[in-house]
MARMARZA-681078 format. One record per atom (N, C-alpha, C): residue number from 1; atom name; x, y, z. Coordinates in steps of 0.05 Angstrom, whole numbers. Layout:
<rs>
NUM / CA / X / Y / Z .
...
</rs>
This chain:
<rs>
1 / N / 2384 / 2398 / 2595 .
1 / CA / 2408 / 2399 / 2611 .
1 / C / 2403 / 2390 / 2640 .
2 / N / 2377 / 2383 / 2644 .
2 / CA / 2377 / 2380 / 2672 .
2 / C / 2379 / 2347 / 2678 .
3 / N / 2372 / 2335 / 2658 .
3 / CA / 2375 / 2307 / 2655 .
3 / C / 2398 / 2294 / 2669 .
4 / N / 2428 / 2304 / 2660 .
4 / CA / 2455 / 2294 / 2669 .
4 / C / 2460 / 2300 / 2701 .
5 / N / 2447 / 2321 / 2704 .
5 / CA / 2447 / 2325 / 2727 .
5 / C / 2432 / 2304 / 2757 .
6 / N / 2411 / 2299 / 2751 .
6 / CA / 2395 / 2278 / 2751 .
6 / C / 2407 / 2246 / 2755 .
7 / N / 2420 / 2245 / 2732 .
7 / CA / 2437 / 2225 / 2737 .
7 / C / 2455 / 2220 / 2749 .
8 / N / 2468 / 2245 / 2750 .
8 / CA / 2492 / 2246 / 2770 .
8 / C / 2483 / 2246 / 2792 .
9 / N / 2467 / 2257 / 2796 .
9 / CA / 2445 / 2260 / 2838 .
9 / C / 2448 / 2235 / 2844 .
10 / N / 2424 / 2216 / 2829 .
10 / CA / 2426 / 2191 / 2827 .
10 / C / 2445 / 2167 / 2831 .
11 / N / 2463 / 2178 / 2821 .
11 / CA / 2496 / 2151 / 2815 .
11 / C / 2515 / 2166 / 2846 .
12 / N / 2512 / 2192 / 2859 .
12 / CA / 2525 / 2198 / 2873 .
12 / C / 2512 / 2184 / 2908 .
13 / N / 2480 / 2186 / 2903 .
13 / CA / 2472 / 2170 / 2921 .
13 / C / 2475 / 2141 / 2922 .
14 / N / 2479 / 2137 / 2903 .
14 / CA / 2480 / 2110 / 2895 .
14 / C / 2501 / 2098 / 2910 .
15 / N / 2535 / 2110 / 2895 .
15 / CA / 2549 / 2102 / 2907 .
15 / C / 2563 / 2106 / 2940 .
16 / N / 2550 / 2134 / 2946 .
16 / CA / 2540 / 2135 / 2973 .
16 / C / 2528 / 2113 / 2998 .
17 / N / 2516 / 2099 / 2980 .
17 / CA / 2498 / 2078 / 2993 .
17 / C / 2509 / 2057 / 2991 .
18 / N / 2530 / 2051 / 2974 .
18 / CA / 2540 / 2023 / 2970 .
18 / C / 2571 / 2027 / 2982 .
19 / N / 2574 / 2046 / 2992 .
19 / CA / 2598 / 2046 / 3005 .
19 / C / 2590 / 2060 / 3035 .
20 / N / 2577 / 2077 / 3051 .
20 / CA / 2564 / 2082 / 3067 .
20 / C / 2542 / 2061 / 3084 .
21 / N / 2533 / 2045 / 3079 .
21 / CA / 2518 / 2021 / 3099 .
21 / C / 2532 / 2005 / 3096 .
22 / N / 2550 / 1996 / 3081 .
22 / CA / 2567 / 1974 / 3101 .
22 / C / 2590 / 1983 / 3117 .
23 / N / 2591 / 2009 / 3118 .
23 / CA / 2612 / 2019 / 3134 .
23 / C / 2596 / 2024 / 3161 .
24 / N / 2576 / 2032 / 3156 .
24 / CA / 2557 / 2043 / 3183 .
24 / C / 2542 / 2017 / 3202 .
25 / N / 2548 / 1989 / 3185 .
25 / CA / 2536 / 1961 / 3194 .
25 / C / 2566 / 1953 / 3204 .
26 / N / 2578 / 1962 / 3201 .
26 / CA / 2619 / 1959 / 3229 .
26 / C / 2619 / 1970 / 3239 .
27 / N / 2619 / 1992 / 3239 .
27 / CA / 2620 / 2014 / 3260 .
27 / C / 2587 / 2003 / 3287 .
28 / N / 2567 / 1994 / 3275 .
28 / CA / 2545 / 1984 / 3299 .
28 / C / 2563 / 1957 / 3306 .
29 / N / 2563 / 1936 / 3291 .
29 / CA / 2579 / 1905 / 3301 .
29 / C / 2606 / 1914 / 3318 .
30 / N / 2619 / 1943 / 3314 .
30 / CA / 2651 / 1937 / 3328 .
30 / C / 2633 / 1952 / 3354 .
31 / N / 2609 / 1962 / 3364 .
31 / CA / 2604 / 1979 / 3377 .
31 / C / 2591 / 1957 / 3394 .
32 / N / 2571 / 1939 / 3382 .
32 / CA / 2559 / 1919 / 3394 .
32 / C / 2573 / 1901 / 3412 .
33 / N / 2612 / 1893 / 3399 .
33 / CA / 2620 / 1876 / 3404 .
33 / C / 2635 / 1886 / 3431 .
34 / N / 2641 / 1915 / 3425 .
34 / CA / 2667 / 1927 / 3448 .
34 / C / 2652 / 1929 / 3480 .
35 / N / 2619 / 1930 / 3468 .
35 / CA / 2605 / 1936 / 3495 .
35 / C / 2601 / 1910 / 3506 .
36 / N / 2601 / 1881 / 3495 .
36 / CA / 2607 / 1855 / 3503 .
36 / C / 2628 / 1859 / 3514 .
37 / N / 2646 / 1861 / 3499 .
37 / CA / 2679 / 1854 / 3516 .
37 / C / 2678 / 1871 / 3546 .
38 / N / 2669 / 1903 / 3545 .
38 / CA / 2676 / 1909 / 3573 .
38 / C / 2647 / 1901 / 3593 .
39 / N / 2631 / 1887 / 3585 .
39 / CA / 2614 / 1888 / 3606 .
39 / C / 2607 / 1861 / 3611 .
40 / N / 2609 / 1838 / 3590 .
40 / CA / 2621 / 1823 / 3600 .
40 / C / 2594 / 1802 / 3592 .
</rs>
């Protein structure tokens, strides 16, 4: 029984990861870009 569990850990980081770094690689580029715009 501990097996599914396992997999689920697994597929939850998983999809964690494939929806979490490309959100966290915008959030640095809109951060990178806004500190261009006000400073110039």
């Amino acid at each position: 029984m501990t097996e599914p569990t396992n997999n689920r850990t697994a597929l939850t980081v998983a999809v964690w990861a494939w929806v979490g770094l490309p959100f966290a690689y915008g959030v640095y580029e809109l951060i990178r870009k806004a500190t261009q715009l006000f400073t110039g």
